[in-house]
C-alpha positions in Angstrom: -24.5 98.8 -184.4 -25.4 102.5 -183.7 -28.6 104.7 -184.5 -28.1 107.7 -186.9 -30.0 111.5 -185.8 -32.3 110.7 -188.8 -33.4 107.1 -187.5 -34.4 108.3 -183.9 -37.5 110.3 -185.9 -39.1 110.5 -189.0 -41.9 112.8 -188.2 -41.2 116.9 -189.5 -39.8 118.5 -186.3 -38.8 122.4 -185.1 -36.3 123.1 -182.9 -37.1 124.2 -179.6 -34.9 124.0 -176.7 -30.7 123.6 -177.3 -28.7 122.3 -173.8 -25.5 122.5 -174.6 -22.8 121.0 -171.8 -18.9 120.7 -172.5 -16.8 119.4 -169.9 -13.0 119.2 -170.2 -9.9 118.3 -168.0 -6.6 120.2 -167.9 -3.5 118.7 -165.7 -2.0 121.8 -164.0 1.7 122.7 -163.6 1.6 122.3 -159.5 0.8 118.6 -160.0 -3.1 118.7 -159.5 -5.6 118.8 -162.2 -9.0 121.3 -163.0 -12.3 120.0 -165.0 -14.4 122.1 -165.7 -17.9 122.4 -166.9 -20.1 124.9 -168.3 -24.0 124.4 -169.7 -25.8 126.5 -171.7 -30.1 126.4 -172.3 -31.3 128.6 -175.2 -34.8 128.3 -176.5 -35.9 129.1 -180.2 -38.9 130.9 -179.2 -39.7 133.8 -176.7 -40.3 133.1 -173.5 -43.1 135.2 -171.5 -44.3 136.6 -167.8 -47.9 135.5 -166.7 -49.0 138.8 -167.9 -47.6 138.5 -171.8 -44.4 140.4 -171.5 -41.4 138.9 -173.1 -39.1 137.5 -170.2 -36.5 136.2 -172.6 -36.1 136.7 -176.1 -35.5 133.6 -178.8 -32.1 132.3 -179.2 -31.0 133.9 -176.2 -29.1 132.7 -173.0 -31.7 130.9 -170.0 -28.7 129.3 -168.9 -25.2 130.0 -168.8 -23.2 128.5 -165.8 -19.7 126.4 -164.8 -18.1 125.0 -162.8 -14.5 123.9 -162.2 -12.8 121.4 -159.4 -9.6 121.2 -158.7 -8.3 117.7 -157.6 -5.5 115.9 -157.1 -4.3 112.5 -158.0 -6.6 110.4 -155.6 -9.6 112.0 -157.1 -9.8 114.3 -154.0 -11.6 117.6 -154.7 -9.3 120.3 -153.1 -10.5 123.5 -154.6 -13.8 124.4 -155.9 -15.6 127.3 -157.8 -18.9 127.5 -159.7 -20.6 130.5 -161.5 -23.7 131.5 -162.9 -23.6 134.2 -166.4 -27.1 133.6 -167.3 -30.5 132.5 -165.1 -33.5 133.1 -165.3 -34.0 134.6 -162.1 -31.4 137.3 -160.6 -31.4 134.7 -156.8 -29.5 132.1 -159.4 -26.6 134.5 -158.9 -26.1 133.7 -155.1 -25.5 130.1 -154.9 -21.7 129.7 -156.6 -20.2 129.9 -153.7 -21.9 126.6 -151.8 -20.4 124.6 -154.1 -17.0 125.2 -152.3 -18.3 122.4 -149.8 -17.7 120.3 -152.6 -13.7 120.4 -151.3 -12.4 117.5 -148.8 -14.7 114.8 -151.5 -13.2 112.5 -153.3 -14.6 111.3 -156.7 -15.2 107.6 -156.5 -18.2 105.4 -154.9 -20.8 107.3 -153.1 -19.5 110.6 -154.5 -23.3 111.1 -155.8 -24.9 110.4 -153.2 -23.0 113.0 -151.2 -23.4 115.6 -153.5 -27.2 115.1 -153.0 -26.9 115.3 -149.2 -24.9 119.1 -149.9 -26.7 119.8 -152.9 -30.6 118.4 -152.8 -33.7 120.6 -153.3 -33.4 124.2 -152.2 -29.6 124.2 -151.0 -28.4 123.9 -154.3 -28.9 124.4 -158.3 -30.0 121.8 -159.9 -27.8 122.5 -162.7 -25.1 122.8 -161.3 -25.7 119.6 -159.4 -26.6 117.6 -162.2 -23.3 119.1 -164.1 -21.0 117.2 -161.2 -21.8 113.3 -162.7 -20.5 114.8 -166.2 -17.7 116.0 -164.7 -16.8 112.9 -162.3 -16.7 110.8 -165.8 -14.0 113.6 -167.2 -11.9 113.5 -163.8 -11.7 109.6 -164.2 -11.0 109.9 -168.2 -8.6 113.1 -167.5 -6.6 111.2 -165.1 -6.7 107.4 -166.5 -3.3 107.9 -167.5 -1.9 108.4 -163.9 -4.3 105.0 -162.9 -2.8 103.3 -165.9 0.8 104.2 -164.8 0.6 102.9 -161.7 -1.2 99.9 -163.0 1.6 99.3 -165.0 4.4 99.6 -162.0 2.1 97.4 -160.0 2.6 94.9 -162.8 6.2 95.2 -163.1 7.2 95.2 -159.6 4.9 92.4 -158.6 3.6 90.6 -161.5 1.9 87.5 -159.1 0.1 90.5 -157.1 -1.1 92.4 -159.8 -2.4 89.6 -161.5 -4.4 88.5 -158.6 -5.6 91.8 -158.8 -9.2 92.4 -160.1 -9.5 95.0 -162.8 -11.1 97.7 -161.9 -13.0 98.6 -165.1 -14.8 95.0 -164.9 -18.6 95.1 -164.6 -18.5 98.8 -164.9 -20.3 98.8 -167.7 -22.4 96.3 -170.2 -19.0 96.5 -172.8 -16.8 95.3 -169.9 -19.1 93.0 -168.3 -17.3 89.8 -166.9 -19.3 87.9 -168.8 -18.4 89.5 -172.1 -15.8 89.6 -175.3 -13.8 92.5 -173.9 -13.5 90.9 -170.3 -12.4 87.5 -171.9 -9.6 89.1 -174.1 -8.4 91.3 -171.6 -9.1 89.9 -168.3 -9.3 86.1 -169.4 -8.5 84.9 -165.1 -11.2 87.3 -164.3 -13.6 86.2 -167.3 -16.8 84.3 -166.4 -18.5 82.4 -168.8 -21.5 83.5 -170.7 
């Protein structure tokens, strides 16, 4: 079942505010792999110093900002660069290059949680920050097919092993759930009943 745009509200609405974030992975020539992010803010209407002037005119850039990791195939962040083309403030400008202590993480359990200690409150942009979960969901979907690769060999060079082995996309989410349809038709020794 899913919700159409027009069901969420019926009421007559404006526009007002358009975030705009678009994440993609590339796999590299040299073996490793970049994602990269970039968000946009633009507001529809003006918006103003305390004392009335405009700050920022409608329809135009609040924010404009990236950022791309390089990683290899263990998920392990080895190069790192963000940016800032449009803030609010001309300060934004300066933080790009903390993000470089993003290298030496891996993506994987606890990687959000680490990227708070490095990134929380003043030492980082919370932008930026809150771009990295978007772009730990494109690493794993950019490099699936490596995961699934080795799976694969895994399975063919030691079938008893592999089968023993639990899947790791069980319980990650409600579709996958161990207790659900998907887990029972394509994990039925790892299934558990309803």
């Amino acid at each position: 079942m899913t919700t159409s745009d027009a069901s969420i509200s019926s009421p007559a609405r404006r526009l007002l505010h358009t975030r705009e974030v678009l994440c993609q992975g590339y796999e590299r020539d040299d073996g490793l792999w970049d994602i990269e992010a970039r968000m946009s803010d633009v507001k529809t209407h003006p918006m103003h110093h305390d004392d009335g002037r405009v700050r920022l005119p409608a329809g135009r850039f609040m924010h404009r900002m990236g950022l791309c990791l390089t990683v290899d195939e263990g998920l392990c962040i080895v190069a790192a660069r963000a940016w800032t083309e449009h803030a609010p403030n001309v300060e934004c400008m300066d933080i790009g290059a903390s993000y470089e202590a993003l290298v030496g993480l891996s993506i994987g359990p606890g990687f959000t949680s680490r990227v708070k200690e490095r990134f929380g409150g003043a030492a980082g942009c919370t932008h930026l920050t809150e771009l990295l979960g978007p772009v730990a969901t494109t690493a794993f979907q950019t490099l699936f097919p490596v995961f699934e690769q080795r799976r694969r060999a895994r399975l063919l060079s030691d079938p008893e092993g592999a089968a023993r082995t639990r899947p790791p996309l069980l319980d990650s989410c409600f579709a996958l759930r161990a207790e659900g349809e998907v887990a029972r038709g394509r994990w039925p020794a790892f299934a558990k009943p309803a």
